[in-house]
Residue, then its C-alpha position, 0 to 999 in steps of 0.5 A: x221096514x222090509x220083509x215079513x213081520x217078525x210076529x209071522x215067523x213061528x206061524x209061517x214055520x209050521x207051514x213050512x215045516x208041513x210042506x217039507x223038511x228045513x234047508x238043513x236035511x233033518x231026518x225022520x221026525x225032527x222036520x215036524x217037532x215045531x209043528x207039533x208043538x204048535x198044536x198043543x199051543x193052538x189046543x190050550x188057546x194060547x195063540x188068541x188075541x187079549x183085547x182086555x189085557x192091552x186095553x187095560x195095559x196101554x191104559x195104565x202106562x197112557x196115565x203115567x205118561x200123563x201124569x208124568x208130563x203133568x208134574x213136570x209143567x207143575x213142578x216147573x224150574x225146580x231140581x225135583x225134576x229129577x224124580x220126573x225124569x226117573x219115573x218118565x224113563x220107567x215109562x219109556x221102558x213100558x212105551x217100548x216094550x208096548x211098541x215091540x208087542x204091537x210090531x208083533x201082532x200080538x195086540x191086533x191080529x191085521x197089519x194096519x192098526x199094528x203099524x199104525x199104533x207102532x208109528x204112535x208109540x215108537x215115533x211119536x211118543x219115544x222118538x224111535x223109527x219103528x219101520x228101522x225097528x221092525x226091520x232090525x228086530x224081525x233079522x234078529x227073530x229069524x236068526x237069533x245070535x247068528x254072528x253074522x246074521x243077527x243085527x243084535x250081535x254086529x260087532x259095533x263097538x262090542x264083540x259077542x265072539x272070539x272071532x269076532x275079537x280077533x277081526x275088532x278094529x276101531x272102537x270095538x277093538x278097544x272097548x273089547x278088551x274091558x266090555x264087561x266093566x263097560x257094558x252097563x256104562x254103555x246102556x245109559x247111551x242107548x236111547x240116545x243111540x235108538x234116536x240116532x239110528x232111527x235118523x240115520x236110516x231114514x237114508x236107508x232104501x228099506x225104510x217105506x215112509x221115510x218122510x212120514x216117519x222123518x216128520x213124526x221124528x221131528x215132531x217128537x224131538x220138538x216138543x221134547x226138547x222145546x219142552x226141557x228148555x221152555x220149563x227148566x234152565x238150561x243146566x237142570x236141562x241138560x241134567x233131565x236129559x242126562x238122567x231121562x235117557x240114562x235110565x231109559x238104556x238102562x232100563x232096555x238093556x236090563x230087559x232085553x240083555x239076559x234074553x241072549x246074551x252069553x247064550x250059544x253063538x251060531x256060526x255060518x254053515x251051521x245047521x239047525x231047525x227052527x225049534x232048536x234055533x229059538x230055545x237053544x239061543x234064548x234064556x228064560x228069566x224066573x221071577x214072579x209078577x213084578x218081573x213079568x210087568x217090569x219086562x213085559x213079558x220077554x222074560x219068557x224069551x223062549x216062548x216068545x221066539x217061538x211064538x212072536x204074536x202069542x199075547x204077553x198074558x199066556x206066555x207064562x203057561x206057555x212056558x210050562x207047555x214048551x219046557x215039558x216038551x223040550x225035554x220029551x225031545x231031549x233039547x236044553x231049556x234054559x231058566x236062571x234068575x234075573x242077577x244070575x242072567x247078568x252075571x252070566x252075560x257079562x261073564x260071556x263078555x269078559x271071556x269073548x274079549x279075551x283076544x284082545x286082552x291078550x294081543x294088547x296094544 
């Protein structure tokens, strides 16, 4: 993990924005919109911490690891393991979604126990380095769908753009040309992907604990897979992993893929101040109670981009502050509904990917 955290971004824009104008030259008030907006969040109270709301909140997804874990040492060599492994991927969901709050500050305000419950949920309990996260996820934050500035948008085996499908060679060359089928396919890989990431960057010099989080990684996969292999046969393992990591990256993918995807792409050179940097690349998703807990929060993308260490609980009034005042300013504000975000993001996919369709072979 390099840099500042990513939770720190809105906060240190309103200095930044105080002390002078962006980088881009913004004339007359532009320079200040943040600011401005930050201090009706700060005068509604939504920037304090919701120790009751995490506390209860962690309780419950702490129970259904438990609970989990315990069905599957009592159920033992049966194929019903497989509801386990369903519902242990749900709980992974909400292990992550746990981990990139307290990366965020929003459960603890210092470094230290953030970092710490980070290590705990994200090694220990889902076998995913969070200092290769944090340092992943806060490029994102600061430059969301900048296309070559945004680890989230680096054309590994999709492309987000027509240019970056002109330049596709490899893999994503030809995954390209027919992404948008692919797209979910490719999601029950991820978490695999996510434990394959976080060993390789162990290598990397901007990891600060490579050999604490190595251990921790290890530790997990230990008991993970010592665990599949000491209960359950060999082939009914082997299906528990599939099904497990399957949902899980699907499970991701549906949480974090309508945040961004087929929203505009920034180009190098382009110039924008960090208000319209956040809302014009972020998508809202409307839904009630049950979208809020199955995506924790992100689907109130706008607001969190904004105002990464906001608690996940005040983000829904949070909303209704940031749409108002994007349309004082006269800046786009985008909500659409969870099936209408996934068509539009595989539409995106299908039309960036035309290049390729088009150049064959």
């Amino acid at each position: 993990m390099t840099g500042t955290p990513s939770s720190n971004e809105g906060e240190k824009e309103t200095g930044r924005q105080e002390n002078g104008r962006e980088k881009a030259g913004e004339k007359g008030t532009r320079g200040s919109d943040f600011s401005e907006l930050s201090r009706r969040m700060a005068d509604a109270g939504l920037l304090r911490r919701r120790p009751l709301y995490y506390t209860v909140r962690f309780t419950a997804v702490g129970l259904a690891l438990a609970g989990s874990v315990a069905a599957f040492l009592l159920l033992g060599d049966s194929w019903s393991q497989l509801l386990v492994a369903a519902v242990l991927a749900l709980v992974f969901g909400q292990l992550g979604l746990a981990a990139h709050d307290l990366a965020h500050r929003q459960v603890f305000s210092r470094r230290r126990p953030s970092e710490t419950g980070g290590l705990l949920v994200a090694d220990v309990l889902l076998g995913m380095s969070y200092g290769w996260w944090m340092n992943k996820h806060t490029r994102h934050h600061a430059n969301p769908n900048h296309e070559s500035k945004d680890p989230d948008v680096a054309p590994d085996i999709i492309v987000w753009s027509r240019g970056q499908a002109r330049r596709a060679k490899g893999p994503a060359r030809f995954i390209g040309k027919h992404q948008a089928a692919l797209f979910f396919p490719l999601l029950t890989l991820e978490g695999l992907n996510l434990s394959f990431s976080s060993f390789k960057a162990l290598r990397s010099p901007s990891m600060k604990r490579p050999v604490l989080e190595g251990t921790l990684l290890v530790a997990h996969f230990t008991v993970y897979f010592g665990g599949l292999f000491s209960v359950l046969s060999p082939g009914k393992a082997l299906v528990f992993l599939a099904v497990h990591q399957g949902l899980f990256g699907l499970y991701l993918g549906s949480v974090f893929a309508p945040n961004h995807k087929g929203m505009p792409m920034i180009e190098e050179g382009t110039e924008l101040d960090f208000l319209r940097r956040q809302v014009l690349t972020s998508r809202n998703v409307d839904g009630g109670p049950l979208t809020d807990v199955f995506m924790g929060g992100l689907n109130y993308q706008i607001e969190h981009h904004l105002f990464p260490s906001m608690p996940t609980p005040a983000l829904a009034e949070a909303q209704v502050i940031t749409e108002r005042y994007c349309a004082e300013l006269g800046i786009p504000y985008c909500r659409t509904g969870l099936l209408a975000s996934h068509r539009t993001a595989l539409r995106h996919l299908r039309d960036v990917g035309e290049p390729l369709r088009t150049a064959g072979g």
